[in-house]
C-alpha positions in Angstrom: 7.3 -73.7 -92.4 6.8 -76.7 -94.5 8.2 -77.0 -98.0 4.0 -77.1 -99.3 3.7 -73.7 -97.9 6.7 -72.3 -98.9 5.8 -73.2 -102.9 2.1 -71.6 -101.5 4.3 -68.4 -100.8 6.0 -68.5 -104.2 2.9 -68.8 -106.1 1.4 -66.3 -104.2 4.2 -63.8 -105.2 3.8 -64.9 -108.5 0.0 -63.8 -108.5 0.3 -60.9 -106.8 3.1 -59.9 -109.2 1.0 -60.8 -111.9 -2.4 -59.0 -110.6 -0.4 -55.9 -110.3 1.5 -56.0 -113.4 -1.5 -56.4 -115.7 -2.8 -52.9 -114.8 -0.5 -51.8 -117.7 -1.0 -52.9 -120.3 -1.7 -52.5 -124.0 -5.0 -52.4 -125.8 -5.7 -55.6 -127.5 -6.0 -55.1 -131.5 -6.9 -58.7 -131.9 -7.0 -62.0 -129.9 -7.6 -65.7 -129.8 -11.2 -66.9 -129.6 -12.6 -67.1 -126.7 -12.6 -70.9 -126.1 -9.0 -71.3 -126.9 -8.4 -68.8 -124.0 -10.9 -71.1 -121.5 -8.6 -74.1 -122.6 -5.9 -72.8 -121.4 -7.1 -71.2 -118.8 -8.8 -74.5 -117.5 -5.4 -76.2 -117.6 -4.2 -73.8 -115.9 -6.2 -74.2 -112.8 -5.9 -77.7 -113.4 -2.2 -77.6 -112.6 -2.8 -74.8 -109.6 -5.2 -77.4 -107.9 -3.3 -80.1 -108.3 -0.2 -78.2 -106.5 -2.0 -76.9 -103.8 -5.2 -79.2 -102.7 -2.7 -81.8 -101.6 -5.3 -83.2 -99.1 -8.5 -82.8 -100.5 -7.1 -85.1 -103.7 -8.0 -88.5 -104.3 -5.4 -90.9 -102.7 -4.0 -92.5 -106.1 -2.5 -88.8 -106.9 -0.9 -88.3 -103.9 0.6 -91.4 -104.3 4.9 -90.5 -103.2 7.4 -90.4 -106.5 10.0 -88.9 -105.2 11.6 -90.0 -101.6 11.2 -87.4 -98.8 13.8 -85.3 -97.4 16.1 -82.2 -97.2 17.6 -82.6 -100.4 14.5 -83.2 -102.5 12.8 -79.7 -100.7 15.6 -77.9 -101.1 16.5 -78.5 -104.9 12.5 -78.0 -105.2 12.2 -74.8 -103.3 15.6 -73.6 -105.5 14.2 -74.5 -108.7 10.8 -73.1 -107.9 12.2 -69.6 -106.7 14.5 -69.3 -109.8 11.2 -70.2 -112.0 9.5 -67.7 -110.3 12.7 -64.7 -110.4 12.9 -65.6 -113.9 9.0 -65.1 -114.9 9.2 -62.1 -113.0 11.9 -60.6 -114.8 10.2 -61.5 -118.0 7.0 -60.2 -117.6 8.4 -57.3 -116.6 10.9 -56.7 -119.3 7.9 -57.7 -121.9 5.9 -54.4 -120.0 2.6 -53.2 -121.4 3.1 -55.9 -124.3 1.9 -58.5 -122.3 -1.3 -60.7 -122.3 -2.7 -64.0 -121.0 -4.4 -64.6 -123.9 -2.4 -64.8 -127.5 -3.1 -61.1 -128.7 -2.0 -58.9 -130.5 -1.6 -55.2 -128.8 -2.2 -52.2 -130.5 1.6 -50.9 -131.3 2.9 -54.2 -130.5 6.8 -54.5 -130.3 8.6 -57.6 -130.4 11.1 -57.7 -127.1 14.4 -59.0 -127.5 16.1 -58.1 -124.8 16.8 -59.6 -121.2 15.0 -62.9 -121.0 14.0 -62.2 -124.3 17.9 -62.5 -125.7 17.9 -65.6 -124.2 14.5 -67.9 -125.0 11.7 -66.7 -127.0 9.0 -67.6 -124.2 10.8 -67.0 -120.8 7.2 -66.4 -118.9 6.5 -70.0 -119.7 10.1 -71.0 -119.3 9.8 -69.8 -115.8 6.3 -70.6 -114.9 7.3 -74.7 -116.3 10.6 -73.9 -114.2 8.2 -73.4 -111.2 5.6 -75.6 -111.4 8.7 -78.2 -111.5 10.3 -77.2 -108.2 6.6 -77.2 -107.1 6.1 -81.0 -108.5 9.7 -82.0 -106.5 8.5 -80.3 -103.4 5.2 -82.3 -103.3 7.1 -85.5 -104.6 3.9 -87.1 -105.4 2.1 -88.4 -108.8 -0.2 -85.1 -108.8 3.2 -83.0 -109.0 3.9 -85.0 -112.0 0.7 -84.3 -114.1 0.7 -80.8 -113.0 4.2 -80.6 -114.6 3.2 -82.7 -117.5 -0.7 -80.4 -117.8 1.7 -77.0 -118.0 4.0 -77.9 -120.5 1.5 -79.6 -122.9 -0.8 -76.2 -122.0 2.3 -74.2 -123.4 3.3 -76.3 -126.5 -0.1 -75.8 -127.8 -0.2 -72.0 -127.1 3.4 -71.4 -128.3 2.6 -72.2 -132.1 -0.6 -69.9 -132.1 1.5 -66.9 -130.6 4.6 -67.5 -133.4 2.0 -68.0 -136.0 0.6 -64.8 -135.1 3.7 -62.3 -134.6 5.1 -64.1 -137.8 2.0 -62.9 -139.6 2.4 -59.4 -138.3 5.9 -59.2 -138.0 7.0 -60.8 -141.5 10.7 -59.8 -141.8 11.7 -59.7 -138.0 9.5 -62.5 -136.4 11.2 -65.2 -138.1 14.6 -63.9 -137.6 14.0 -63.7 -134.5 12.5 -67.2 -134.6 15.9 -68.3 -136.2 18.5 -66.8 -133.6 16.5 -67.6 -130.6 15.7 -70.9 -128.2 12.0 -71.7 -127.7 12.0 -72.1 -124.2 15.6 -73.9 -122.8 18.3 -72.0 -123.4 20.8 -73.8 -125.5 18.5 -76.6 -126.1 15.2 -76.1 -127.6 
């Protein structure tokens, strides 16, 4: 099996985890307008294309970054599986509070525990985590703007999401805020 097709596999866990998982959920009490949702969402797909339509891309994107071989694919395929294990674990300690969209659910909680002791944001901590192993596995300039499309798609989001559980949450958001890492542990 290629290294391409084992990232395909990843992400495919990823979605099916994600599919599944969203079953349960909340209600949403309020959410983001609708167009900020089809931003995201457009980057999104942006990034997923540019992972995994290696061949049907123009040439200039496929253009190699990174040298081929055994120790490129297998630091990318490590990094991308411990993105992906990490999301997982996130989305499933952050349970019926979760959403794609920045929303607030009807009896919200704020989750602290887990990944949630340890960066504010791990699903995009993990998803960035993966989408880099992905980008090192393909070694090419579309890798690169993928990477660079997801985390400019989660530094805009991030602030709307804070803004709003700081509204709601007043007196434990922002201490929260305070005692916690963004999205790399230790470092921002």
């Amino acid at each position: 099996m290629t290294g391409e097709n084992i990232i395909r596999v990843i992400w495919c866990i990823f979605f099916a985890y994600w599919f599944y998982s969203s079953r349960k959920i909340k209600a949403a009490k309020s959410s983001e307008p609708r167009w900020t949702r089809i931003l995201h969402l457009t980057a999104m797909v942006s990034n997923w294309v540019l992972l995994m339509a290696g061949g049907w891309l123009p040439e200039f994107l496929r253009l190699r970054l990174v040298p081929e071989g055994f120790p490129n694919l297998t630091i990318g395929i490590a990094i991308a599986f411990a993105g992906l294990c990490f999301g997982i674990w996130s989305r499933k300690t952050l349970g019926s509070n979760w959403s794609g969209a920045v929303t607030l659910k009807k009896d919200h909680e704020i989750i602290k525990q887990g990944p949630y002791g340890i960066v504010r944001h791990p699903i995009y901590t993990g998803i960035i985590t993966t989408v880099l192993g992905s980008a090192l596995v393909t070694g090419e300039l579309r890798g690169i703007l993928a990477f660079t499309i997801v985390v400019i798609a989660y530094l805009v989001k991030i602030p709307k999401e804070e803004k709003l559980l700081s509204a709601h949450f007043p007196d434990e958001y922002p201490k929260y805020l305070a005692s916690t890492r963004k999205l790399i542990p230790f470092l921002y």
